[in-house]
N, C-alpha and C positions, 0 to 999 in steps of 0.2 A: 600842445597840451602836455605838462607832465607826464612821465610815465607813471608814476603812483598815483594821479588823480583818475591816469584813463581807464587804471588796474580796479578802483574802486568802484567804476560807472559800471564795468564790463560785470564785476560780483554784483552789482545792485539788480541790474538788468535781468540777471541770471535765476534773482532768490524772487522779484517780480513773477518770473513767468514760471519757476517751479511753483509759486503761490498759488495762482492764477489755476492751474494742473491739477493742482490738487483741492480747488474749489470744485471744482468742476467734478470731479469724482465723487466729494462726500453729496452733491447737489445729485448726483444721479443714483448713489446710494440710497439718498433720502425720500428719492421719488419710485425708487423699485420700492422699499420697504411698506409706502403709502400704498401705492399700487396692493400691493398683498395683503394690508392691511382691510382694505376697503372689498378684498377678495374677488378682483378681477381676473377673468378666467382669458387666455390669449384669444380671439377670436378663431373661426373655423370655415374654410372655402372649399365646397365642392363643387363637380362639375355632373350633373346627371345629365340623360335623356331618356326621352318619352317617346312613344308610339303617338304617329294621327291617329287619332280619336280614342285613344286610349286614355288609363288615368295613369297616374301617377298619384304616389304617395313621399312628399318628404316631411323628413321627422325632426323636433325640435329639440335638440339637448336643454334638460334644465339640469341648474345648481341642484344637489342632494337636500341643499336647509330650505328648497324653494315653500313659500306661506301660500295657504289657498288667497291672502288677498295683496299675493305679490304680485305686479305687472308682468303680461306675456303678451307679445306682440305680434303679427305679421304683417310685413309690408312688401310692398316691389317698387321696381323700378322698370316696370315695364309700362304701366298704362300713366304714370303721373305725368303732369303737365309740367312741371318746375324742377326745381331742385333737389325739392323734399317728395322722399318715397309718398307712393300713396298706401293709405292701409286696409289693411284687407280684413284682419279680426285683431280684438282686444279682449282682455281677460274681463277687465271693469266690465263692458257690457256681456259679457262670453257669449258672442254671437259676429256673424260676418255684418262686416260695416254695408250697409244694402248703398249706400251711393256709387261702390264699385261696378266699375260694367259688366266685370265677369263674374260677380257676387252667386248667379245661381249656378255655375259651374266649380264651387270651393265648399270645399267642407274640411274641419278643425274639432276634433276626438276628443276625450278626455287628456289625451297624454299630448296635446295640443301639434300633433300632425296633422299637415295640410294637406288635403287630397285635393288635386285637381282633374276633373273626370272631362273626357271630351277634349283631347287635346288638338291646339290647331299649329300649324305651324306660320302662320303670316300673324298670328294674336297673342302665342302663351310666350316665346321663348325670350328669357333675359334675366333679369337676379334678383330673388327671392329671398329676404329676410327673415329669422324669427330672429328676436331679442326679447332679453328677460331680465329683469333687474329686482333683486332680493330687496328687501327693508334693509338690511344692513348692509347693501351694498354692491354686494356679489351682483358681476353683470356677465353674460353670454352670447355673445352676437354669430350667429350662423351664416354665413350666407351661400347661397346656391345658383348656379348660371345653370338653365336650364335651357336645354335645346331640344329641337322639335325634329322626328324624322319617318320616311315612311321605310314600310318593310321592304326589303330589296325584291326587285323580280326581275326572273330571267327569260330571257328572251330569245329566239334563233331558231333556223330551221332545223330539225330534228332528223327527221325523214330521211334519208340519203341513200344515194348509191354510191358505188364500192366507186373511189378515186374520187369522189366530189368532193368539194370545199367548202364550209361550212363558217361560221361565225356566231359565237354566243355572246351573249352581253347580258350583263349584270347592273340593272342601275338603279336610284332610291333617290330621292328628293329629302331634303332636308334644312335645318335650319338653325345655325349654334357652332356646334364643334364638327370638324371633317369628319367623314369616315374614314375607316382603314379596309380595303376590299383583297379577297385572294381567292383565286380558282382553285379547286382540288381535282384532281384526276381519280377517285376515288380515296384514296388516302395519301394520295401525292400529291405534293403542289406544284401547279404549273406556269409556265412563264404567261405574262398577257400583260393587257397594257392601258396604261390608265387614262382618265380622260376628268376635268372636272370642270365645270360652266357654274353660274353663279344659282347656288341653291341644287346644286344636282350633282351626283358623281355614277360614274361608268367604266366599268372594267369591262374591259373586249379581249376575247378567246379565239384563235383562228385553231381550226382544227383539218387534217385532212383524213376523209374517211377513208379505212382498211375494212377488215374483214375483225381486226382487233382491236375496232372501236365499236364493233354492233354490239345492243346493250351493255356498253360504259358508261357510267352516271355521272359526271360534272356537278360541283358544288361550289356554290359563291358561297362563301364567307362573309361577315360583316360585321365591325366593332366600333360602336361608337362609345367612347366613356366607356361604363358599366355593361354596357347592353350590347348583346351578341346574337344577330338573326339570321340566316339562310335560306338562299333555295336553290333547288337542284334542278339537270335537264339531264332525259336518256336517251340515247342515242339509237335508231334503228335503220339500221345498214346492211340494203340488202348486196347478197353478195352467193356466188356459186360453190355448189357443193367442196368440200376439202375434209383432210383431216380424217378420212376414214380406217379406223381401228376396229380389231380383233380380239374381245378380249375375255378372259386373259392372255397375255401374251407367255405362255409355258408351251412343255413339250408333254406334258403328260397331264389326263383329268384322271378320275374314278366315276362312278355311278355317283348322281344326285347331285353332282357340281354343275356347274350352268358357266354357259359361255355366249356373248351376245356381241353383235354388231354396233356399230357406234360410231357417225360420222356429224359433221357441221356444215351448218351452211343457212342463208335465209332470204327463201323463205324455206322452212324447216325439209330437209330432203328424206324420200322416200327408198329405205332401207330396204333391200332381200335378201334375203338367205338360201342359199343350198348347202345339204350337207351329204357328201359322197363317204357307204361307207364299206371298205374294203375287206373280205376277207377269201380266206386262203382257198375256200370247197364251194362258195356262193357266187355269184355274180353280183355285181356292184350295184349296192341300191343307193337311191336317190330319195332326199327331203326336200319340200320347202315347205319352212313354218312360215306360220301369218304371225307368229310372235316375233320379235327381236332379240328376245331372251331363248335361249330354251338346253332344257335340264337334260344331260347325260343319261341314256337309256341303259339299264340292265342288261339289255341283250348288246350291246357294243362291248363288252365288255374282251379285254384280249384283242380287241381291233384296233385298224389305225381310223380314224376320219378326215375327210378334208371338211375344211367349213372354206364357200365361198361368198364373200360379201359383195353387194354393188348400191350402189348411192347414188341417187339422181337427183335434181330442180332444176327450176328455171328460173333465173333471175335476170332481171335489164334485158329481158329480150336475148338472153344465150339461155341453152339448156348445157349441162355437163353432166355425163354418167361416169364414176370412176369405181373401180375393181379392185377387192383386195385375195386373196391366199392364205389359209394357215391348218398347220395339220395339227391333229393332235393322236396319241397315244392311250385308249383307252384300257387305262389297269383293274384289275380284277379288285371288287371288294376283299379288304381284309377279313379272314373269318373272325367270330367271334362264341365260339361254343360254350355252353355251358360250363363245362370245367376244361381247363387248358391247365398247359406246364409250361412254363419258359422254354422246353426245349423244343417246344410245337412251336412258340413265335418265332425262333430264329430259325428252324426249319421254312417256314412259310416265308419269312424275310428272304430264306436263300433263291427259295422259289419264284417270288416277285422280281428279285433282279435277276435270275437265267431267262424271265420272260421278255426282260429289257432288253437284253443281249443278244436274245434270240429270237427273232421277229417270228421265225420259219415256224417254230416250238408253241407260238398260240394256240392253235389249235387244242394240242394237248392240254394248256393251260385253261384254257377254256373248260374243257371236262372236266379237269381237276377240280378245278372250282366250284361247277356243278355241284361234284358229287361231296364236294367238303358240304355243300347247304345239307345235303342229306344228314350230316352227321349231327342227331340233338338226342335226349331225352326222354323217355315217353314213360311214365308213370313212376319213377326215381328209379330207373334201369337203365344203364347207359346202352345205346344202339347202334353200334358201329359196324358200316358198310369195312367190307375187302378193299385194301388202296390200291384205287387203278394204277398206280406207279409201280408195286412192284411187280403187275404182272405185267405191266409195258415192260417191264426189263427182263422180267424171265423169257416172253415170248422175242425179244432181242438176243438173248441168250442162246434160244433154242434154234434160232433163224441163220445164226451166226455158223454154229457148230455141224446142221445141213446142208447149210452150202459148202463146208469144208469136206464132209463126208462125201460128196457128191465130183465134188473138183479133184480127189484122189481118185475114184473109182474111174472116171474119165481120162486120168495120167495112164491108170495102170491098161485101161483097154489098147489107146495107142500107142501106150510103148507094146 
């Protein structure tokens, strides 16, 4: 073939199929444009789920320009026999079509939502229709796949003793779209393991009981579609006495502070207290409160105490008693007089810590403090006691200087 004949097939061929290209563009131009024209709205797919026996509600978008004697439809495609949906309600008659089988289980609102009450899972689930077509045109087609499922429940032995093994399971029946299942450990999520058969799903939790799982709550999760359900199992694990505290844990109280005993264990362990309290001219006395709490006495004041704790039960057939120790430091109330100077707080400040310092020196402290309660008021006349401090110190003074007097007169006889 010529080259200039073949040159002129290869341009024909060319201006052919760019023709053809751009037929086909203004052709689908001309069909979006119609489309718009005639105010076709893209249609709309959701996926819901229901609760057995519950209802459900889904809702029908219409056009804005919709006419009260525009058509409004519901169909499915779940009970029809053929090809074509069966219909459920029409606007023409505004009422449910009664040949349907599930007719008295639906109801359709003014705002033409479909409520389906009593939902089953072998009869409701599958896809749901509304459509609505305007006088001029405007159409809206909804459709909805609906699935059916039950609440999840959990299941497993609860009970337990310390070291056993356990297993919780989570499972729900359903029918439509999967679920999604997750254990929490209280607010943690934990590993476990899934399991799914046809219409059913199960998540299993292997757990091994401590003494730090008794009352720990487990919570399955559940999400299917939209819809989000749970339940929980608590854990109760018996286990022997532990953990027994003193508290608070300081070195020093005052009057009116409280200090209490405080162990674990289950089943709940039996708590006692002794409190030994020392002082310097008395003989050691002994408490036991029936309380677990109990409040700082006034007269400890200036002493040291011991508090002793012990904690018993019995669990699984073992009993365990365990003992704890803790001393404390009982400091003098701070005074508080009716009129004071700053120079009296840091005085008494200096006071408080030579009592820390000086254990031997409570005693003294002790009367100090006494006799400070003595100092108040009495008909707007201030009434102040002699400070037994500075005659502690004269009569130190005086004590000092006689036995000097006494150790020369002794030199001078036997030289």
């Amino acid at each position: 073939m010529p080259v200039g004949l073949k040159c002129y097939n290869s341009q024909k061929m060319f201006h052919r199929t760019a023709f053809i290209q751009y037929a086909a563009s203004i052709f689908f131009i001309i069909l979006s444009l119609a489309h718009h024209s005639l105010g076709r709205v893209p249609d709309q797919t959701r996926r819901v789920t229901g609760i057995e026996n519950k209802t459900i509600t889904l809702p029908c978008p219409l056009p804005d320009t919709l006419l009260q004697s525009d058509l409004v439809e519901w169909v499915d495609l779940v009970h029809n026999s053929g090809h074509e949906p069966k219909l459920i309600f029409s606007s023409e008659t505004n009422s449910i079509d009664e040949s349907h089988p599930n007719a008295e289980d639906y109801r359709v609102d003014e705002e033409f939502s479909l409520t389906i009450s009593k939902l089953n899972r072998g009869d409701d689930p599958g896809r749901y229709i509304c459509r609505s077509v305007a006088r001029h045109g405007t159409r809206i087609l909804t459709e909805y796949f609906l699935s059916v499922a039950t609440l999840p429940q959990c299941s497993g032995t609860t009970s337990l003793r310390a070291k056993e093994h356990t297993t919780l399971e989570c499972s729900m029946a359903f029918s439509g779209s999967k679920p999604t299942m997750q254990w929490f450990r209280g607010d943690e999520l934990v590993d476990s393991v899934d399991s799914f058969d046809v219409g059913r799903a199960l998540k299993s939790l292997s757990i091994h009981a401590t003494h730090h799982e008794d009352h720990v709550t487990y919570t399955c999760n559940v999400m299917i579609d939209d819809v989000s359900n749970s339940c929980s199992l608590t854990l109760n694990v018996t286990h022997l006495v532990h953990d027994l505290r003193i508290i608070p844990d300081k070195e020093k109280l005052r009057p009116g502070d409280e200090f209490r005993c405080s162990a674990k264990g289950n089943p709940e362990p039996v708590v006692r207290m002794k409190i030994f309290v020392v002082d310097s001219q008395a003989p050691e006395m002994t408490s036991n409160p029936s309380s677990r709490v109990v409040r700082v006495e006034n007269a400890w004041s200036g002493k040291n105490i011991t508090v002793m704790c012990a904690a018993s039960n019995t669990a699984n057939d073992e009993s365990e008693t365990i003992t704890k120790n803790h001393s404390y430091y009982i400091a003098a109330h701070k005074r508080h007089p009716t009129t004071t100077t700053p120079a009296d707080d840091e005085i008494e400040d200096e006071d408080e810590e030579s009592h820390e310092d000086m254990p031997g020196d409570r005693e003294l402290a002790d009367k100090s403090h006494n006799n400070n309660n003595d100092h108040r008021v009495v008909s707007g006349v201030e009434n102040v006691k002699s400070d037994p401090n500075s005659a502690v110190s004269g009569r130190s003074s005086f004590q000092r200087y006689l036995t000097l007097s006494l150790m020369i007169v002794f030199l001078s006889t036997v030289l």
